[in-house]
C-alpha positions in Angstrom: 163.7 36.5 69.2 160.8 34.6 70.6 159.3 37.7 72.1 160.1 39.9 68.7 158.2 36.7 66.4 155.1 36.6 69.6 155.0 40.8 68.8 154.8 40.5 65.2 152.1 37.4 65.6 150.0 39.5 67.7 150.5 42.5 65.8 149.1 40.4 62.5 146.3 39.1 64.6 145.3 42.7 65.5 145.9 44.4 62.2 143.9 41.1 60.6 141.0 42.0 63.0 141.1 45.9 62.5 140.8 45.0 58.8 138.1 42.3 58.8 136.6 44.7 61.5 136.3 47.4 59.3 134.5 45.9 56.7 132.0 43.9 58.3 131.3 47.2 60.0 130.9 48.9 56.1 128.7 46.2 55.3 126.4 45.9 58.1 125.9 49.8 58.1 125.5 49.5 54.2 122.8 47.0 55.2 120.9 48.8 57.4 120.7 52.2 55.3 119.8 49.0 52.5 117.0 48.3 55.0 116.0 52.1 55.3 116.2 52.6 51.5 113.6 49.6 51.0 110.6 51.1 50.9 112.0 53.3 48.0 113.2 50.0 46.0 110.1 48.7 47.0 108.0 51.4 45.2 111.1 51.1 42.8 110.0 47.6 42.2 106.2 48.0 42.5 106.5 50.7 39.9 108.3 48.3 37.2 105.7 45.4 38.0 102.7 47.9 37.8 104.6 48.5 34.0 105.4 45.2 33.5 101.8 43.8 34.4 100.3 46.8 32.0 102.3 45.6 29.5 101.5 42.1 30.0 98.1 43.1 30.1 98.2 45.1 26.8 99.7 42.2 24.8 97.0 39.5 25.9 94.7 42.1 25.1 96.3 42.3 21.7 96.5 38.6 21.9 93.3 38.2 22.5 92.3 40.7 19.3 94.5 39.3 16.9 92.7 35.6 17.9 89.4 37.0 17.2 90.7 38.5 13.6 92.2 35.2 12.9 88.7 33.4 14.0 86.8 36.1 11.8 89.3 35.4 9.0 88.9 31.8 9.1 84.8 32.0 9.1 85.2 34.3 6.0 87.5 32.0 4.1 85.0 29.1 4.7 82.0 31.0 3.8 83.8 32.1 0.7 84.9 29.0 -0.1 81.4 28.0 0.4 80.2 30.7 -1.8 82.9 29.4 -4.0 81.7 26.1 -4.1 77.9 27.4 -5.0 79.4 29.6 -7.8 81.4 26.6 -9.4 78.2 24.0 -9.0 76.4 27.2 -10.4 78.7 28.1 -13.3 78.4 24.1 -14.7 74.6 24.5 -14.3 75.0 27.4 -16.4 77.4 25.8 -18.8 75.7 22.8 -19.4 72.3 25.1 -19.9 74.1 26.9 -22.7 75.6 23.9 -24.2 71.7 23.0 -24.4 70.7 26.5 -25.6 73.5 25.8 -28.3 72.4 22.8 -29.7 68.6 23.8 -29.8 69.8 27.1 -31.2 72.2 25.1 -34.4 68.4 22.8 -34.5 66.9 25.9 -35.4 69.3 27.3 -37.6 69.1 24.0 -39.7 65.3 24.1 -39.3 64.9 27.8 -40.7 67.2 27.4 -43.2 65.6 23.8 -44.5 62.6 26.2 -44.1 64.0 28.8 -46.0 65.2 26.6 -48.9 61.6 24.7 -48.5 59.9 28.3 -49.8 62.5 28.7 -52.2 61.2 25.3 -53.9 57.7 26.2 -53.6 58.3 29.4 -55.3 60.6 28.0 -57.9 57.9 25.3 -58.5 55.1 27.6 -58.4 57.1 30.1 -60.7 57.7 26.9 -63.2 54.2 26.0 -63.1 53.3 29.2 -64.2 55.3 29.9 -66.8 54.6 26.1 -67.7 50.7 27.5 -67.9 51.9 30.4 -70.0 53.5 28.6 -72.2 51.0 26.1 -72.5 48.1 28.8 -73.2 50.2 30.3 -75.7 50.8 26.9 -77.6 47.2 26.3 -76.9 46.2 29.7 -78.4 48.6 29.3 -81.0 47.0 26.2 -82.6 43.6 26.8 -81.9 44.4 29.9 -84.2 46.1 28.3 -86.7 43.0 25.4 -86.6 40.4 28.0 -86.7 42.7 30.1 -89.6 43.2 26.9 -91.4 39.5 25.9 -90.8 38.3 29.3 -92.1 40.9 28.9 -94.8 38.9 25.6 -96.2 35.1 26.9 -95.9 36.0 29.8 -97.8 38.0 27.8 -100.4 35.6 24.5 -100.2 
């Protein structure tokens, strides 16, 4: 029984070695056509970095673009809000001017209308003075004729 259990130990130990054998045998020949096959990976490889690096290179680029919009966008908004700021200081120049142009326009208004009603005065005066003089003339002409009728009227009858 001793000799059967040494037979089956030994056939264990053999079939364990014929086993492990065969695959380190797989892998190392796996590794060498690995080590043949390199040069293809390799290109394999170099091929995705060349992409990748392109690619890389293409978004700084549009990196670099999109900072140089957003630079020229922020000069533009501060020089229109410059421009901004000159129309508003502007605009209350203007405002203030025509609140001035208002007020001397209402001064003149009032000035050409007192004007207005000044020659309206004059003429009504000068109208009443001279039918004032008309009137006057008449009743002046009136009794000088009824003197000179009543005159004539006593040296005829004197």
């Amino acid at each position: 029984m001793l000799k059967r259990f040494r037979s089956a130990v030994m056939m264990t130990c053999l079939l364990s070695v014929f086993i492990a054998a065969v695959p380190v045998n797989a892998g190392f020949f796996d590794r060498i056509k690995e080590i043949y096959n390199t040069p293809e990976k390799i290109s394999e490889l170099e091929a995705q970095y060349l992409e990748a690096k392109a690619a890389l290179d293409e978004q700084q680029e549009e990196l670099e673009q999109s900072r140089i919009a957003a630079e020229e966008y922020a000069r533009k908004q501060q020089e229109l809000a410059g421009q901004n700021e000159q129309y508003r200081l502007q605009n209350e120049q203007l405002i203030a001017r025509n609140a001035g142009l208002q007020s001397e326009l209402e001064r003149m208004k009032s000035d050409r209308e007192s004007f207005t009603d000044m020659l309206f005065r004059i003429a009504a005066i000068v109208a009443a003075l001279a039918a004032a003089y008309y009137v006057s003339l008449r009743l002046w002409r009136y009794s000088v004729w009824r003197r000179q009728r009543s005159d004539s009227g006593r040296s005829f009858g004197g």
